[in-house]
C-alpha positions as a LaTeX table, in Angstrom:
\begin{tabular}{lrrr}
\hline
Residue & $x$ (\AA) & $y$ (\AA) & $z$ (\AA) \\
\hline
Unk1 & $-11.99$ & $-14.76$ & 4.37 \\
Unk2 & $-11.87$ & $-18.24$ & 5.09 \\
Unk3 & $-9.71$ & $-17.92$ & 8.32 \\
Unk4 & $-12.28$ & $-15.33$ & 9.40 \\
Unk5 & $-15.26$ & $-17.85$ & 8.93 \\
Unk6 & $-14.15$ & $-20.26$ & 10.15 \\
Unk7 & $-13.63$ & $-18.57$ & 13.69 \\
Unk8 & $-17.10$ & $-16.81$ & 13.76 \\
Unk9 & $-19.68$ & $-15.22$ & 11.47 \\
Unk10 & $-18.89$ & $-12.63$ & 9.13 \\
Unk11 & $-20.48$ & $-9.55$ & 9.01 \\
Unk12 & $-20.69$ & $-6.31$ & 6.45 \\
Unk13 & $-21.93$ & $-3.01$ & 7.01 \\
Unk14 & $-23.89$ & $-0.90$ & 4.89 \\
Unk15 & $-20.99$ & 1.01 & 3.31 \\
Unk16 & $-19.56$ & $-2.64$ & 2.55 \\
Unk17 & $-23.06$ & $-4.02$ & 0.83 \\
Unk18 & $-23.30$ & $-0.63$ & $-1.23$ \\
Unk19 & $-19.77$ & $-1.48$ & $-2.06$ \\
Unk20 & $-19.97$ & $-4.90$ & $-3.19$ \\
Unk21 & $-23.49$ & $-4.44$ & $-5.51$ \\
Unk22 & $-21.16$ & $-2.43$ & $-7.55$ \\
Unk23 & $-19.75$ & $-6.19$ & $-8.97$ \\
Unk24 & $-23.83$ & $-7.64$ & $-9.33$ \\
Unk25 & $-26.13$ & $-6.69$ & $-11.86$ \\
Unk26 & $-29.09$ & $-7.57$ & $-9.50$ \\
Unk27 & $-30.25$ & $-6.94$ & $-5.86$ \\
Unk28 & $-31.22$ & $-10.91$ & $-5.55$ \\
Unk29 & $-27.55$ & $-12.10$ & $-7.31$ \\
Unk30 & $-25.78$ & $-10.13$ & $-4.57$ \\
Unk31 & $-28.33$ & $-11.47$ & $-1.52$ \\
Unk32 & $-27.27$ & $-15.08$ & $-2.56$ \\
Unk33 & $-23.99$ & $-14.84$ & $-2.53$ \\
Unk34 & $-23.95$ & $-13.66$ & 0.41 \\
Unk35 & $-26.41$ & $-16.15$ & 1.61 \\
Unk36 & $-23.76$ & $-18.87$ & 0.20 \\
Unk37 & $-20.57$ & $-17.49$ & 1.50 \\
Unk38 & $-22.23$ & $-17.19$ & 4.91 \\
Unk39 & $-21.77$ & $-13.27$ & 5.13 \\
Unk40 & $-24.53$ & $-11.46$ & 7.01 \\
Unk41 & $-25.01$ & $-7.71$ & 6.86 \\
Unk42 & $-25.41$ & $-6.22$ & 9.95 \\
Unk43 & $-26.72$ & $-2.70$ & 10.46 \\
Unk44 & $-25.15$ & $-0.17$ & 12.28 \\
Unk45 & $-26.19$ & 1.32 & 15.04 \\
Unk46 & $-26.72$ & 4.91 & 16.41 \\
Unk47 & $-23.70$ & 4.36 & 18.83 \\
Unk48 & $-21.68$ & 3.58 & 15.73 \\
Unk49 & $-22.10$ & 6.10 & 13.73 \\
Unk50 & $-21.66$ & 8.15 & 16.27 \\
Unk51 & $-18.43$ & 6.91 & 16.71 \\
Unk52 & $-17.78$ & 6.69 & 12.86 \\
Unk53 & $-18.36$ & 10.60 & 12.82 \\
Unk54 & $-16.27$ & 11.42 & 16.16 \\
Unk55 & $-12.98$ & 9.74 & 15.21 \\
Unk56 & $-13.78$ & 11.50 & 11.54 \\
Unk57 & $-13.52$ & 15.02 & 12.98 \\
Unk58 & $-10.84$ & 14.37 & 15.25 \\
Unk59 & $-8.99$ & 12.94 & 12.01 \\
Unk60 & $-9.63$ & 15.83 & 10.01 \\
Unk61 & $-8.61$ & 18.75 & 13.00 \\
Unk62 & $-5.35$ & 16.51 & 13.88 \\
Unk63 & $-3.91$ & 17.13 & 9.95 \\
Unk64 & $-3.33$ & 20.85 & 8.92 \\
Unk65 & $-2.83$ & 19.25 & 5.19 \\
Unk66 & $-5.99$ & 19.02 & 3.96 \\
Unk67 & $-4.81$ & 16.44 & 0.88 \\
Unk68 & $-4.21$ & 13.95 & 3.70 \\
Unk69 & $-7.15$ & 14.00 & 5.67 \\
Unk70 & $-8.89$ & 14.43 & 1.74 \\
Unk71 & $-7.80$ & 10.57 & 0.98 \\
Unk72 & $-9.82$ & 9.12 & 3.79 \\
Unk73 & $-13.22$ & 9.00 & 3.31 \\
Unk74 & $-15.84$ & 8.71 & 5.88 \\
Unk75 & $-16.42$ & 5.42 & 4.47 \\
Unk76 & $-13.66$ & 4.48 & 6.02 \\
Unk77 & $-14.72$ & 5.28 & 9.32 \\
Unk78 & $-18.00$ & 4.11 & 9.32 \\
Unk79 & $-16.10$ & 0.31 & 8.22 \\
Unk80 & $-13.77$ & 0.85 & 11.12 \\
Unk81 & $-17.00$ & 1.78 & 13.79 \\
Unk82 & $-18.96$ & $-0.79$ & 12.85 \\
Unk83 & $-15.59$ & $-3.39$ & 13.10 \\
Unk84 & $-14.83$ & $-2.03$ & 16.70 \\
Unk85 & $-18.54$ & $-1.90$ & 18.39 \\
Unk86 & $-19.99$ & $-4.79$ & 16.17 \\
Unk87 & $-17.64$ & $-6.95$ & 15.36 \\
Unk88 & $-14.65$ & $-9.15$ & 16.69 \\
Unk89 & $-12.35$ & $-7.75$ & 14.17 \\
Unk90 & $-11.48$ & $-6.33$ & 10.43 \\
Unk91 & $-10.47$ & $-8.32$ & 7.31 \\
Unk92 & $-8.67$ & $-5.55$ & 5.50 \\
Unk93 & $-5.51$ & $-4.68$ & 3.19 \\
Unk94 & $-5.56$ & $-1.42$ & 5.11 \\
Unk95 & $-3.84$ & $-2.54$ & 8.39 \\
Unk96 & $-1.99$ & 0.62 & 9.27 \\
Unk97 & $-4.79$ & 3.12 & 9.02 \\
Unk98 & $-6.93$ & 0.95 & 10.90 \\
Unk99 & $-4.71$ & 0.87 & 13.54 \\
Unk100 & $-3.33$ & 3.45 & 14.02 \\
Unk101 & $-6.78$ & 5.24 & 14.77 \\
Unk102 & $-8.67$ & 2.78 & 15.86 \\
Unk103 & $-7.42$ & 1.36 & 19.10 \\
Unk104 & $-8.85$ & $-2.27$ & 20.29 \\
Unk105 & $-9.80$ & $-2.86$ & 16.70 \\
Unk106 & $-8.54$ & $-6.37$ & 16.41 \\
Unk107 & $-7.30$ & $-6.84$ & 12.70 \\
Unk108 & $-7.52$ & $-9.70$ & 10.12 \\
\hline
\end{tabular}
């Protein structure tokens, strides 16, 4: 995280936020920290969502098993869009699904 900010803002998307209020007990407690770490959320756009959904189907038809296309969530996808139209790149323990599907993603 601090590599990250220190070459450019850092943005979250809306799966992200929704994410991290599970750890506050208040709206305002996770709008400051976010304020103090320097983390901006960003909403996403119509072209990424569009995207989000697109690489979601094609991820789901390309796997006959259904228990492996199960595990990924469209959560996922919507992280990933929003990192490859509106962003620079992707902080994330999750290197190898992220690139293996989503090509020009620059990872973190």
């Amino acid at each position: 995280m601090r590599l990250a900010s220190r070459e450019g803002a850092v943005v979250i998307c809306e799966i992200v936020y929704a994410e991290a209020a599970g750890f506050f007990q208040r709206q305002s407690a996770l709008d400051h920290f976010l304020r103090e770490t320097g983390i901006h959320p960003t909403p996403s756009t119509s072209e990424t969502l569009w995207k989000a959904g697109e690489l979601w189907r094609h991820f789901r038809l390309e796997r006959p098993n259904a228990r492996a296309a199960a595990r990924r969530l469209l959560a996922d996808f919507l992280i990933g869009a929003h990192a490859l139209l509106q962003a620079e790149r992707l902080l994330t323990r999750d290197q190898r699904f992220y690139r293996s599907l989503f090509s020009g993603l620059r990872l973190l």
